[in-house]
C-alpha atoms as an extended CHARMM CRD file, in Angstrom:
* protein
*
       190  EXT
         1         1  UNK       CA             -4.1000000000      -13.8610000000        1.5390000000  PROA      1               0.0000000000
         2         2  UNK       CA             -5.8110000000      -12.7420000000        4.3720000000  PROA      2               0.0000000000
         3         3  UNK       CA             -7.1190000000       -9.2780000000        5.7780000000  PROA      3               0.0000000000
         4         4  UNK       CA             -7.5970000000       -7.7710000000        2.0380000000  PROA      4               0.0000000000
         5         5  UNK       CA            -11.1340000000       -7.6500000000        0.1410000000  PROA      5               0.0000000000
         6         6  UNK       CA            -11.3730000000       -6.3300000000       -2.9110000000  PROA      6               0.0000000000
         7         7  UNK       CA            -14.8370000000       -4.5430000000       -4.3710000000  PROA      7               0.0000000000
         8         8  UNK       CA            -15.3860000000       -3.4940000000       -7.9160000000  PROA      8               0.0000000000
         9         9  UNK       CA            -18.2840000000       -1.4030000000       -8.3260000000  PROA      9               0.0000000000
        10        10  UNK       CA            -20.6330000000       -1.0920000000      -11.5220000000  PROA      10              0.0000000000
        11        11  UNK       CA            -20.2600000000        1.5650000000      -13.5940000000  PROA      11              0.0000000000
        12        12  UNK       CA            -23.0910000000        2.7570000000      -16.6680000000  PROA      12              0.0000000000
        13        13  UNK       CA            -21.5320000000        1.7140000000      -20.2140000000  PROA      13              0.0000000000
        14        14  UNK       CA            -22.6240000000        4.6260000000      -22.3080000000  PROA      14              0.0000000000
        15        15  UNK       CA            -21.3750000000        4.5370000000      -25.6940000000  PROA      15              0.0000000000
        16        16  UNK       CA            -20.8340000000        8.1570000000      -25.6790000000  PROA      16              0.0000000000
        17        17  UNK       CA            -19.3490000000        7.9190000000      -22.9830000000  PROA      17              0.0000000000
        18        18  UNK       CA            -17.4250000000        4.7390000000      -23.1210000000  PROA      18              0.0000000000
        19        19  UNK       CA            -17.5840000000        5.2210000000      -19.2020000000  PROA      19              0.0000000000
        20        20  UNK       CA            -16.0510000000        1.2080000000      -18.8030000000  PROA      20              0.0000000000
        21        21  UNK       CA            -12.7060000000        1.8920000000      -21.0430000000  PROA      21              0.0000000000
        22        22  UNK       CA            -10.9330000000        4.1710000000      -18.6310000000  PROA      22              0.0000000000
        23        23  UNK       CA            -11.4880000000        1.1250000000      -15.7850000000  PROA      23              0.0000000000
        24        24  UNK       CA            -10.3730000000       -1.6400000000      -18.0990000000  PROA      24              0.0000000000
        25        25  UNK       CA             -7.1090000000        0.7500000000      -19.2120000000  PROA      25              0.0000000000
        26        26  UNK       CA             -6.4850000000        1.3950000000      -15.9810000000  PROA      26              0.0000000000
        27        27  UNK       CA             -6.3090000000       -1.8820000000      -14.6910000000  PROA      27              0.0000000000
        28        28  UNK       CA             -4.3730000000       -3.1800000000      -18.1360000000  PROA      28              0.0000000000
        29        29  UNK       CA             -1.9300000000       -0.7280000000      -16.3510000000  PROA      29              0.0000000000
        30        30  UNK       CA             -1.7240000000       -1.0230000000      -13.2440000000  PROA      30              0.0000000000
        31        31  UNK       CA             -2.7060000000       -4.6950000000      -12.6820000000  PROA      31              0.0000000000
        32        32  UNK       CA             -2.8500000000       -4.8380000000       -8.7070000000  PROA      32              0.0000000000
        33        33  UNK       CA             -6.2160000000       -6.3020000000       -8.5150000000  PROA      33              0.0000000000
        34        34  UNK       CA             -5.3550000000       -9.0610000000      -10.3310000000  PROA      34              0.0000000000
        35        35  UNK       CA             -2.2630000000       -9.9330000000       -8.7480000000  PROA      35              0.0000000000
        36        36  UNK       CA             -4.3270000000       -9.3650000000       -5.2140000000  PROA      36              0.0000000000
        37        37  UNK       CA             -6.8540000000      -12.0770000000       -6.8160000000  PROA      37              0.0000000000
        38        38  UNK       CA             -4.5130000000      -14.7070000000       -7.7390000000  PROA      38              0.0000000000
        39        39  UNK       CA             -3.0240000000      -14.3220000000       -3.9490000000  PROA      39              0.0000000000
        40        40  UNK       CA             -6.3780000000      -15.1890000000       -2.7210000000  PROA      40              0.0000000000
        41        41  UNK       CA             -8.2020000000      -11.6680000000       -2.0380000000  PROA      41              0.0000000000
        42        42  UNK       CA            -11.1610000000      -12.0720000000       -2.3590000000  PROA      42              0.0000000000
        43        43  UNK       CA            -12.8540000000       -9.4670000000       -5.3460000000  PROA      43              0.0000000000
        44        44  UNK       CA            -16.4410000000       -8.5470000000       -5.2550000000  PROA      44              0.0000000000
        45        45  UNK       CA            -17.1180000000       -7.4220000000       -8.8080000000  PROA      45              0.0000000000
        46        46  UNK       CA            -20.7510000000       -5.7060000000       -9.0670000000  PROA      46              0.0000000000
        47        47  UNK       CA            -22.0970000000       -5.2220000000      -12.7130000000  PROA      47              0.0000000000
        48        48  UNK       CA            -19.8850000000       -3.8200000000      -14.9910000000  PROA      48              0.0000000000
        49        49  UNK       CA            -17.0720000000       -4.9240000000      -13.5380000000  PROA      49              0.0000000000
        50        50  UNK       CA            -18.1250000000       -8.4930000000      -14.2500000000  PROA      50              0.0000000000
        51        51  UNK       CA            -17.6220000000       -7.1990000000      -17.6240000000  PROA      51              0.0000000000
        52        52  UNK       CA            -13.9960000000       -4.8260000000      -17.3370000000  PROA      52              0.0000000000
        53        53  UNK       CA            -13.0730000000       -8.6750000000      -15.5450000000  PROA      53              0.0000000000
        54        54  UNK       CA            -14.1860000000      -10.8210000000      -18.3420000000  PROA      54              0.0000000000
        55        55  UNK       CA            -12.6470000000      -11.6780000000      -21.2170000000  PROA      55              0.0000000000
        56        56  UNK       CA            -14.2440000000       -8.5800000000      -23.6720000000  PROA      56              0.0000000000
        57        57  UNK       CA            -17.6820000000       -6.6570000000      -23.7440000000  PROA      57              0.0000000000
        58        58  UNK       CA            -19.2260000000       -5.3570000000      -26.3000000000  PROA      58              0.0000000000
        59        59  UNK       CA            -20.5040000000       -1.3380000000      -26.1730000000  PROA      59              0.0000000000
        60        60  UNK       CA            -23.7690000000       -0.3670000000      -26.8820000000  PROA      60              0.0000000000
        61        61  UNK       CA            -22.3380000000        1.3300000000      -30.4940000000  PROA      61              0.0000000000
        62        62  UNK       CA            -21.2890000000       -2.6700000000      -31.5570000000  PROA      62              0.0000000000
        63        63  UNK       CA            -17.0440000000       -1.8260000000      -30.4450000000  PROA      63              0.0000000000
        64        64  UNK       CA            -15.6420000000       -4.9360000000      -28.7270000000  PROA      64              0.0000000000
        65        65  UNK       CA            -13.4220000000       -4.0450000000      -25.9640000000  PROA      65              0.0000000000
        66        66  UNK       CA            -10.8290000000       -6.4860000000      -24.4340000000  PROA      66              0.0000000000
        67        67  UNK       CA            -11.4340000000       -6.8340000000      -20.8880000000  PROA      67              0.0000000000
        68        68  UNK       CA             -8.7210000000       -8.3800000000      -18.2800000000  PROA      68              0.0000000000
        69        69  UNK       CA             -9.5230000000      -11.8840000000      -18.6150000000  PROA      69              0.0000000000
        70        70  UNK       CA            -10.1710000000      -12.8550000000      -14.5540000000  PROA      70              0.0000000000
        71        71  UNK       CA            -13.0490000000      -14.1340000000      -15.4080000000  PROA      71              0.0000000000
        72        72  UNK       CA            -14.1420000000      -16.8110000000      -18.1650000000  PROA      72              0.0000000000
        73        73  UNK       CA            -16.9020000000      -14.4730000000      -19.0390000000  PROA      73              0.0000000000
        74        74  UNK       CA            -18.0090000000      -12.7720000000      -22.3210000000  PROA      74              0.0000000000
        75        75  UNK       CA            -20.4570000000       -9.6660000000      -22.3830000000  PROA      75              0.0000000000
        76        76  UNK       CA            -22.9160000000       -8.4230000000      -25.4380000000  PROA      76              0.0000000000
        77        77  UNK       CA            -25.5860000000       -5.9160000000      -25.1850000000  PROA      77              0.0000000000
        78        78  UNK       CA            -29.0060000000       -7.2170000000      -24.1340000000  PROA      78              0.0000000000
        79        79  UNK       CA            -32.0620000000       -5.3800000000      -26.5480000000  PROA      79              0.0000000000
        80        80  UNK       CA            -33.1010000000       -3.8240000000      -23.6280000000  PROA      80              0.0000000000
        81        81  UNK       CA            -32.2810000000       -2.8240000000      -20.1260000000  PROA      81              0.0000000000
        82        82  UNK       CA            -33.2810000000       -5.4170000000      -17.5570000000  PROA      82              0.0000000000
        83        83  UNK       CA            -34.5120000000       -3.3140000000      -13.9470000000  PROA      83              0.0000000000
        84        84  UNK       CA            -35.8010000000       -4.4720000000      -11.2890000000  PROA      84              0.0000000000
        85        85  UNK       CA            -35.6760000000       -6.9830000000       -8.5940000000  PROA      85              0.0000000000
        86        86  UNK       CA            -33.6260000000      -10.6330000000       -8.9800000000  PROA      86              0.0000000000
        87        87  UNK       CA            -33.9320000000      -13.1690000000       -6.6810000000  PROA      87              0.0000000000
        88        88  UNK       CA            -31.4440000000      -16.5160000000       -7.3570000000  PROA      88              0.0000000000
        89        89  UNK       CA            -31.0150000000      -19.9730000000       -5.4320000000  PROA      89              0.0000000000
        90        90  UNK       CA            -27.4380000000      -19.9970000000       -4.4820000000  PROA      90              0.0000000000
        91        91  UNK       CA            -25.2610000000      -22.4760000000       -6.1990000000  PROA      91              0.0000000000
        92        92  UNK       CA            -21.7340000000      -21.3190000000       -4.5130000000  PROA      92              0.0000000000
        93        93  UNK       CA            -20.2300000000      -23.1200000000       -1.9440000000  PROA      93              0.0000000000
        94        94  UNK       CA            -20.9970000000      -21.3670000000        1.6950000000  PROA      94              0.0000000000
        95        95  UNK       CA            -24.1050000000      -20.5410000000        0.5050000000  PROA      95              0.0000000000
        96        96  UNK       CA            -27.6990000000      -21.5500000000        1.3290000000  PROA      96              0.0000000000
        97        97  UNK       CA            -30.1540000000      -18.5140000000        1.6160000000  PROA      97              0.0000000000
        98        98  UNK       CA            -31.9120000000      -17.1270000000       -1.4710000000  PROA      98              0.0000000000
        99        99  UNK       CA            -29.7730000000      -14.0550000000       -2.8350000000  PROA      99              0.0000000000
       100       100  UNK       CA            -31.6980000000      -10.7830000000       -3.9290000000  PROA      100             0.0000000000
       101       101  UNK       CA            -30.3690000000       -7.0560000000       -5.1660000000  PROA      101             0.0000000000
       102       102  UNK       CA            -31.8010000000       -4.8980000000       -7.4620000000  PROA      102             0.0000000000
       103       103  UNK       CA            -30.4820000000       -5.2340000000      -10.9040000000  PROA      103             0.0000000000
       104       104  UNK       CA            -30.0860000000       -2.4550000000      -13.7780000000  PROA      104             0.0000000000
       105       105  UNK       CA            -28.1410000000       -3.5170000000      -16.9700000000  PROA      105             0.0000000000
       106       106  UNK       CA            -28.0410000000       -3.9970000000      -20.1500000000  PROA      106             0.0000000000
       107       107  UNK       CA            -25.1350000000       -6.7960000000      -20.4220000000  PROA      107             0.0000000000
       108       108  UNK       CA            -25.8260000000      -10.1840000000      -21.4990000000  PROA      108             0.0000000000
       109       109  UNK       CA            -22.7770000000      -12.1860000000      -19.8710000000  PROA      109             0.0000000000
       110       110  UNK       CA            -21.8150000000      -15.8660000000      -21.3810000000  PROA      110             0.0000000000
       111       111  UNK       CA            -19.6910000000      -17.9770000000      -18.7660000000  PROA      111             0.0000000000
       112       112  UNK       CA            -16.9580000000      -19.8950000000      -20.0210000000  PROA      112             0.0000000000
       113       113  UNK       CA            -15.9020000000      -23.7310000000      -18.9480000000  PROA      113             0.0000000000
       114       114  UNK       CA            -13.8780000000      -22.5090000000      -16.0720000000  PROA      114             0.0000000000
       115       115  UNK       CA            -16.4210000000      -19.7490000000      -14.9030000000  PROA      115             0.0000000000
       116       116  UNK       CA            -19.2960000000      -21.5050000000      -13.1930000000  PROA      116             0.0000000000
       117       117  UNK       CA            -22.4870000000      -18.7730000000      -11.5580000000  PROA      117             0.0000000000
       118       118  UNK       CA            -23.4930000000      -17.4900000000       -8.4440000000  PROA      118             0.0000000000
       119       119  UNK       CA            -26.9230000000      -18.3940000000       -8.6910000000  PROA      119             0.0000000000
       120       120  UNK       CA            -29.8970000000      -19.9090000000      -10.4010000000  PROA      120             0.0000000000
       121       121  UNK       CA            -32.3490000000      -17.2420000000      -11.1070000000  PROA      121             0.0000000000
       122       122  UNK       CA            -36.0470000000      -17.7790000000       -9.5840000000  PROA      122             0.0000000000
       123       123  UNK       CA            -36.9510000000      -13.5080000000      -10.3490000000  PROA      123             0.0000000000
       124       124  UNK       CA            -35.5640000000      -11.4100000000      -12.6010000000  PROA      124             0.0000000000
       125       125  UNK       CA            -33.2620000000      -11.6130000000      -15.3930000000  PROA      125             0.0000000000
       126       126  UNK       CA            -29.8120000000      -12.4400000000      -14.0190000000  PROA      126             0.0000000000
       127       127  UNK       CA            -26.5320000000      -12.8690000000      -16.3770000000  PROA      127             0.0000000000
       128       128  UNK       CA            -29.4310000000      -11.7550000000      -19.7600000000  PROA      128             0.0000000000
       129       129  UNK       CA            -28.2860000000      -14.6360000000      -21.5210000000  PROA      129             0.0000000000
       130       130  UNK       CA            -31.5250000000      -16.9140000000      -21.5030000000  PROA      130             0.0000000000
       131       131  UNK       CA            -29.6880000000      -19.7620000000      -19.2620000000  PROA      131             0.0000000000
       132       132  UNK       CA            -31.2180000000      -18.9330000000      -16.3650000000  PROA      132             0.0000000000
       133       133  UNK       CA            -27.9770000000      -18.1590000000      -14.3190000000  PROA      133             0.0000000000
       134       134  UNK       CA            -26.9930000000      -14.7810000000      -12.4280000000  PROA      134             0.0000000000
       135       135  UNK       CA            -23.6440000000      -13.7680000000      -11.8460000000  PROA      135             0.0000000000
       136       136  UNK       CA            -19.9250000000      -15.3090000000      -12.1670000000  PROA      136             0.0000000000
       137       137  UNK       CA            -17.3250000000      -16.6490000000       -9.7480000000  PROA      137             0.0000000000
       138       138  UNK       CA            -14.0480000000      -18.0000000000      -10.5430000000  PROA      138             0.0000000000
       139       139  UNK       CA            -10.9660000000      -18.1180000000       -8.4740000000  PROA      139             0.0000000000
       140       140  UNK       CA            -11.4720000000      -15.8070000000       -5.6900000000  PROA      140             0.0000000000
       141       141  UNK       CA            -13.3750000000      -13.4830000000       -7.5130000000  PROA      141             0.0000000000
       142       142  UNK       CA            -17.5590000000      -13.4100000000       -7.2740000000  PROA      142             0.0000000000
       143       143  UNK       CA            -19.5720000000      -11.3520000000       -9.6430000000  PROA      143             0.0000000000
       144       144  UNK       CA            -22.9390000000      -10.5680000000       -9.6560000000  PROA      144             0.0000000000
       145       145  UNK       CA            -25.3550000000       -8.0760000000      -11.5020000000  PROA      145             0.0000000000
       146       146  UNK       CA            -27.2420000000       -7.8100000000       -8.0470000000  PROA      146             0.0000000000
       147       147  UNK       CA            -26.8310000000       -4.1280000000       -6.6600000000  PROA      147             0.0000000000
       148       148  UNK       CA            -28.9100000000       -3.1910000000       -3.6330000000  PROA      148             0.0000000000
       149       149  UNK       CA            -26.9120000000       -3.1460000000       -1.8830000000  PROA      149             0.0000000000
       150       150  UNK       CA            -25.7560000000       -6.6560000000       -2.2530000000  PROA      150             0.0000000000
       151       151  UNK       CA            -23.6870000000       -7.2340000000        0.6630000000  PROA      151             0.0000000000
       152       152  UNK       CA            -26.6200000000       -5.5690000000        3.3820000000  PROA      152             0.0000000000
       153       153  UNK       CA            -29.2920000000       -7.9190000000        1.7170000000  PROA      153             0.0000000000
       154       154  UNK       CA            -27.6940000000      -11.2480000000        1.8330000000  PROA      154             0.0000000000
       155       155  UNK       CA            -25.4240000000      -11.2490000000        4.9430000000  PROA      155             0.0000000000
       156       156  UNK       CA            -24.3850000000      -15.0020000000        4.2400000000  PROA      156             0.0000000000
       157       157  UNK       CA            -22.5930000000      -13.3560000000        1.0320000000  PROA      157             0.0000000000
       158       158  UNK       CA            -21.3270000000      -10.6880000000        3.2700000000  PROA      158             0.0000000000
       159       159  UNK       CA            -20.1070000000      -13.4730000000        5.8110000000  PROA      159             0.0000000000
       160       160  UNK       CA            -18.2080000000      -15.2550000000        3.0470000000  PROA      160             0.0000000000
       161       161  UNK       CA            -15.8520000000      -12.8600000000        1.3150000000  PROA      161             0.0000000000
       162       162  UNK       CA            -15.2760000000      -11.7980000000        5.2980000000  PROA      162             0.0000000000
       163       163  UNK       CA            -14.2480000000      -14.8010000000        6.0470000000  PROA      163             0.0000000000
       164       164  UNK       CA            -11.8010000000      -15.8260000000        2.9100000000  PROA      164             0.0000000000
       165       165  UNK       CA            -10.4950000000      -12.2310000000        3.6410000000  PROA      165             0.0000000000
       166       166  UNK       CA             -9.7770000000      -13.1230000000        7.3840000000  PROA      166             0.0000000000
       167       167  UNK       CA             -8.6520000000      -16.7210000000        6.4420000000  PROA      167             0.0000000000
       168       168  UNK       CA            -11.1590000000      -18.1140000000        8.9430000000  PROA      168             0.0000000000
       169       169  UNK       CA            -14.0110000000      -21.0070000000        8.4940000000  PROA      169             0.0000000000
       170       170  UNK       CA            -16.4000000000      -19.1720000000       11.3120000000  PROA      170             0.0000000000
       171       171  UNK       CA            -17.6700000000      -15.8450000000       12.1170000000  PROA      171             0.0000000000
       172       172  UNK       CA            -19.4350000000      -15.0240000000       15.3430000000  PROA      172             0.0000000000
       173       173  UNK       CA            -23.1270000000      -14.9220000000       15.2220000000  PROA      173             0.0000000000
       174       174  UNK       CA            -24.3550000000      -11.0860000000       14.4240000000  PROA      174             0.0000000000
       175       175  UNK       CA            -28.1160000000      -10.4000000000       15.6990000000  PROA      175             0.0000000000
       176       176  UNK       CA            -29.3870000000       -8.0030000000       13.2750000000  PROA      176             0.0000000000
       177       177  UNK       CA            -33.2080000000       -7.9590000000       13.0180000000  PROA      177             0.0000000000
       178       178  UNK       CA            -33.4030000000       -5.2320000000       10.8840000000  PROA      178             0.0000000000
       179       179  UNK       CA            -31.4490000000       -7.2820000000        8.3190000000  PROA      179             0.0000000000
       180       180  UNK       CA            -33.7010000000       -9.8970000000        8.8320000000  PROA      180             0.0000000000
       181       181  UNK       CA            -36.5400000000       -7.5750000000        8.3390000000  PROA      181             0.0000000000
       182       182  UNK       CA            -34.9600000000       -6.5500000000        4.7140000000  PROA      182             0.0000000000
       183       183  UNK       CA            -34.5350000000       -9.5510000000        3.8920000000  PROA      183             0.0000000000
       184       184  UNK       CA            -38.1600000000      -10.7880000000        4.2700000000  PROA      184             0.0000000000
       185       185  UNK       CA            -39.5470000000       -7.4690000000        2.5490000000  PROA      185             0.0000000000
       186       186  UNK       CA            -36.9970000000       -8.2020000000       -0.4970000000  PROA      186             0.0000000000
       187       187  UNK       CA            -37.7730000000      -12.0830000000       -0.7260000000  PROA      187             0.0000000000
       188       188  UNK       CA            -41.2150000000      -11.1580000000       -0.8670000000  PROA      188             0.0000000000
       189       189  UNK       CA            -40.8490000000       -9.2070000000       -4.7530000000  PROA      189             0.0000000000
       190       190  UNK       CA            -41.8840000000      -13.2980000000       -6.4270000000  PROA      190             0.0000000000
C-alpha cells in the first residue's frame, strides 16, 4: 500500500483514568488501522500504543486489558517509571545509525516469537523488561517507547516508514544540518 502512514501516539495509562481503554475500544470497533497494516501501511506506534497494539497490558490497579493483537507483545507495569534519555543500536532492516528519544513509561513490554525489537539498548531502559531490547516491529508496524520526537531525531527512521509509505527503495538526499546538530547533542547523553 503506498502513500498512507499510519502514527499512533502514546497516551499516560492512569488507573483512574484508564486513559488507554477508550483507544483499545475504539479500535476493537472500528478496526481501520489494522486492516491499513495488513495492506502494508506502514504504523508508527509510540508508547502506549505499543501496548493498545499488543496482545493485553496490564493497568497500574493489576486489571488486564485485551489489546488488538498486531503485535506479539505483552505489557505489565514496571515498579517505577523509567525517564530519561535511551539510546539503542538498530537491529531493523534499513537501519544503521544509533536511535535516541526521550522515554517516559512505566510499561514493561515482553515480545513474542513473531515480534522481534527495534533496537538493542546502549542508554536507558528500553522495552523495561531486563532483556536489553527497546521497542517492537512486526509486519509493517514499528513500535518504540522513544518519544522526542522520534521521527526529527533519527531521520534514517523517518526515511524508512517514508519510503514503505511511497513504495520506493530511495529517497533524495535532504541536507539538514540542524538535524545533524540534534543528533550529535542527543548521542552525546552516554
Amino acid at each position: 500500500m503506498t502513500g498512507s502512514y499510519q502514527t499512533c501516539p502514546g497516551a499516560y495509562q492512569n488507573s483512574s483514568t484508564g486513559a488507554l481503554e477508550p483507544t483499545t475500544r475504539h479500535l476493537k470497533t472500528y478496526p481501520g488501522l489494522q486492516r491499513a497494516a495488513e495492506r502494508g501501511a506502514p504504523v508508527l506506534a509510540i508508547c502506549a500504543a505499543i501496548q493498545v497494539l499488543g496482545h493485553w497490558y496490564e493497568t497500574s490497579s493489576g486489571e488486564r486489558v485485551d489489546g488488538v493483537s498486531m503485535l506479539d507483545a505483552t505489557t505489565s507495569p514496571q515498579e517505577t517509571r523509567s525517564i530519561g534519555e535511551v539510546i539503542t543500536t538498530p537491529l531493523l532492516d534499513g537501519l544503521t545509525a544509533p536511535l535516541s528519544g526521550f522515554e517516559n513509561h512505566r510499561g514493561g513490554t515482553t515480545l513474542g516469537p513473531d515480534a522481534t525489537p527495534v533496537g538493542r539498548v546502549t542508554h536507558g531502559v528500553g522495552n523495561g523488561v531486563g532483556d536489553g531490547l527497546e521497542g517492537v516491529t512486526q509486519g509493517s508496524v514499528i513500535g518504540t517507547y522513544m518519544h522526542g520526537p522520534v521521527l526529527a531525531r533519527n531521520p534514517e527512521l523517518a526515511d524508512l516508514l517514508l519510503k514503505r509509505a511511497l513504495g520506493v527503495a530511495e529517497l533524495p538526499p535532504l541536507d539538514l544540518p540542524e538535524v545533524d546538530l540534534l543528533r550529535r547533542e542527543r548521542l552525546r547523553v552516554r
